[in-house]
Phi, psi and omega in degrees: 000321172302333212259318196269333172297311156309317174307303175298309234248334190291302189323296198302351187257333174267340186277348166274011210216308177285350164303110196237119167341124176265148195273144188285140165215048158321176215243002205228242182350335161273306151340289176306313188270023160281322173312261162014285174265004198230328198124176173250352157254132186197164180226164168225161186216115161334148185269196180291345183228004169058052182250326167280164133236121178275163203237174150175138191301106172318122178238159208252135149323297210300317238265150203257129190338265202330344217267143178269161177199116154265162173215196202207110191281154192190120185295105153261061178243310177274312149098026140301133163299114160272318186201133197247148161183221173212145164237139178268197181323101157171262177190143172237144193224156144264141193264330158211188164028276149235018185227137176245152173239143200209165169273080157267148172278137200256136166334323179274147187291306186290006161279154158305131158290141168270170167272145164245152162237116196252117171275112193292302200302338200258346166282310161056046151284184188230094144295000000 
Protein backbone atom coordinates (compact mmCIF):
# COMPACT_ATOMS: atom_id res chain seq x y z
CA UNK A 1 0.00 0.00 0.00
CA UNK A 2 2.93 2.25 0.68
CA UNK A 3 4.58 1.45 -2.45
CA UNK A 4 1.35 2.42 -4.54
CA UNK A 5 1.14 5.94 -2.55
CA UNK A 6 4.38 6.61 -3.13
CA UNK A 7 4.12 5.38 -7.05
CA UNK A 8 1.02 8.24 -7.22
CA UNK A 9 2.93 11.15 -5.48
CA UNK A 10 5.93 10.66 -7.73
CA UNK A 11 3.42 10.08 -11.01
CA UNK A 12 1.48 13.39 -9.76
CA UNK A 13 4.93 15.35 -8.90
CA UNK A 14 6.28 14.82 -12.73
CA UNK A 15 2.95 15.35 -14.20
CA UNK A 16 3.02 18.91 -12.56
CA UNK A 17 6.56 19.70 -13.10
CA UNK A 18 5.99 18.96 -17.13
CA UNK A 19 2.84 21.24 -16.91
CA UNK A 20 3.78 24.92 -18.23
CA UNK A 21 1.78 27.97 -17.88
CA UNK A 22 0.46 29.07 -21.06
CA UNK A 23 0.76 32.88 -21.81
CA UNK A 24 -2.59 34.82 -21.70
CA UNK A 25 -3.74 36.88 -24.77
CA UNK A 26 -6.35 38.01 -23.22
CA UNK A 27 -8.50 40.99 -23.27
CA UNK A 28 -6.24 42.89 -20.22
CA UNK A 29 -3.21 42.40 -22.92
CA UNK A 30 -4.73 43.50 -26.05
CA UNK A 31 -5.94 46.63 -24.01
CA UNK A 32 -2.63 47.47 -23.20
CA UNK A 33 -1.10 47.42 -26.21
CA UNK A 34 -3.76 49.24 -27.74
CA UNK A 35 -3.54 51.82 -24.69
CA UNK A 36 0.19 52.10 -26.08
CA UNK A 37 -0.79 53.12 -29.72
CA UNK A 38 -4.00 54.64 -29.20
CA UNK A 39 -4.01 56.35 -25.94
CA UNK A 40 -5.96 55.61 -23.19
CA UNK A 41 -9.21 56.62 -24.73
CA UNK A 42 -10.07 54.61 -27.31
CA UNK A 43 -13.73 52.47 -28.28
CA UNK A 44 -13.64 49.28 -30.37
CA UNK A 45 -15.82 47.89 -32.92
CA UNK A 46 -16.45 43.95 -34.27
CA UNK A 47 -16.19 43.35 -38.18
CA UNK A 48 -20.11 41.36 -38.78
CA UNK A 49 -18.61 37.74 -37.95
CA UNK A 50 -16.30 39.08 -35.45
CA UNK A 51 -13.04 37.61 -37.44
CA UNK A 52 -11.48 41.68 -36.87
CA UNK A 53 -11.63 44.42 -34.17
CA UNK A 54 -11.22 47.67 -35.20
CA UNK A 55 -9.51 49.60 -32.22
CA UNK A 56 -9.68 53.35 -32.90
CA UNK A 57 -8.96 56.91 -30.59
CA UNK A 58 -12.07 58.04 -29.00
CA UNK A 59 -13.38 61.57 -30.28
CA UNK A 60 -14.62 64.83 -28.38
CA UNK A 61 -17.78 66.82 -30.41
CA UNK A 62 -15.16 69.82 -29.40
CA UNK A 63 -12.03 68.19 -31.19
CA UNK A 64 -11.47 70.61 -34.52
CA UNK A 65 -12.73 68.88 -37.81
CA UNK A 66 -9.33 68.59 -39.22
CA UNK A 67 -7.54 66.54 -36.34
CA UNK A 68 -6.28 62.82 -37.42
CA UNK A 69 -7.26 59.46 -34.59
CA UNK A 70 -5.82 56.58 -35.71
CA UNK A 71 -6.55 53.23 -35.35
CA UNK A 72 -5.79 49.50 -35.56
CA UNK A 73 -7.04 46.68 -36.97
CA UNK A 74 -6.56 43.16 -34.89
CA UNK A 75 -6.93 39.08 -36.71
CA UNK A 76 -8.74 37.68 -33.55
CA UNK A 77 -7.96 34.35 -34.04
CA UNK A 78 -4.42 34.89 -34.48
CA UNK A 79 -4.87 37.99 -31.93
CA UNK A 80 -2.37 39.82 -35.01
CA UNK A 81 -2.14 43.10 -35.76
CA UNK A 82 -3.12 43.83 -39.83
CA UNK A 83 -3.41 47.01 -39.98
CA UNK A 84 -2.87 50.56 -38.56
CA UNK A 85 -3.72 54.07 -39.78
CA UNK A 86 -5.58 57.47 -39.60
CA UNK A 87 -9.06 59.10 -40.19
CA UNK A 88 -9.92 62.57 -39.64
CA UNK A 89 -13.21 63.79 -38.01
CA UNK A 90 -16.31 61.89 -39.33
CA UNK A 91 -16.08 58.43 -39.29
CA UNK A 92 -14.88 55.12 -40.25
CA UNK A 93 -17.48 51.81 -40.14
CA UNK A 94 -16.92 48.44 -41.51
CA UNK A 95 -18.62 48.02 -44.82
CA UNK A 96 -18.20 44.07 -44.77
CA UNK A 97 -16.31 41.52 -43.24
CA UNK A 98 -13.19 42.82 -44.30
CA UNK A 99 -13.33 46.21 -45.55
CA UNK A 100 -13.68 49.47 -43.53
CA UNK A 101 -14.27 52.52 -44.98
CA UNK A 102 -13.07 56.03 -43.13
CA UNK A 103 -12.45 59.62 -43.74
CA UNK A 104 -9.06 60.93 -44.76
CA UNK A 105 -7.54 63.95 -45.23
CA UNK A 106 -6.49 65.48 -48.54
CA UNK A 107 -3.29 67.11 -49.07
CA UNK A 108 -4.59 70.12 -50.38
CA UNK A 109 -5.62 72.29 -47.41
CA UNK A 110 -8.63 73.92 -49.03
CA UNK A 111 -10.02 70.61 -50.11
CA UNK A 112 -12.48 68.14 -48.56
CA UNK A 113 -11.87 64.65 -46.80
CA UNK A 114 -12.22 62.10 -48.99
CA UNK A 115 -13.24 58.76 -48.63
CA UNK A 116 -11.14 55.49 -48.39
CA UNK A 117 -12.19 51.96 -48.36
CA UNK A 118 -9.27 49.81 -47.10
CA UNK A 119 -9.64 45.66 -47.48
CA UNK A 120 -7.69 44.21 -44.15
CA UNK A 121 -7.67 40.60 -45.42
CA UNK A 122 -6.16 41.45 -48.52
CA UNK A 123 -3.58 43.60 -46.55
CA UNK A 124 -2.77 40.70 -43.68
CA UNK A 125 0.45 42.45 -42.69
CA UNK A 126 1.82 41.66 -38.87
CA UNK A 127 2.23 44.86 -37.20
Amino acid sequence: MDRMVLVFIIVMLLGCSNSRSVPKSNGASIDTEVQKKLGNRFESIESPTKKYTLYYQKRDPQDHMNREFRFLVLENASKKWVHEGSFVQGYIKWTSESELEFTVKSKNINTEPSITKVNVAAINKNL
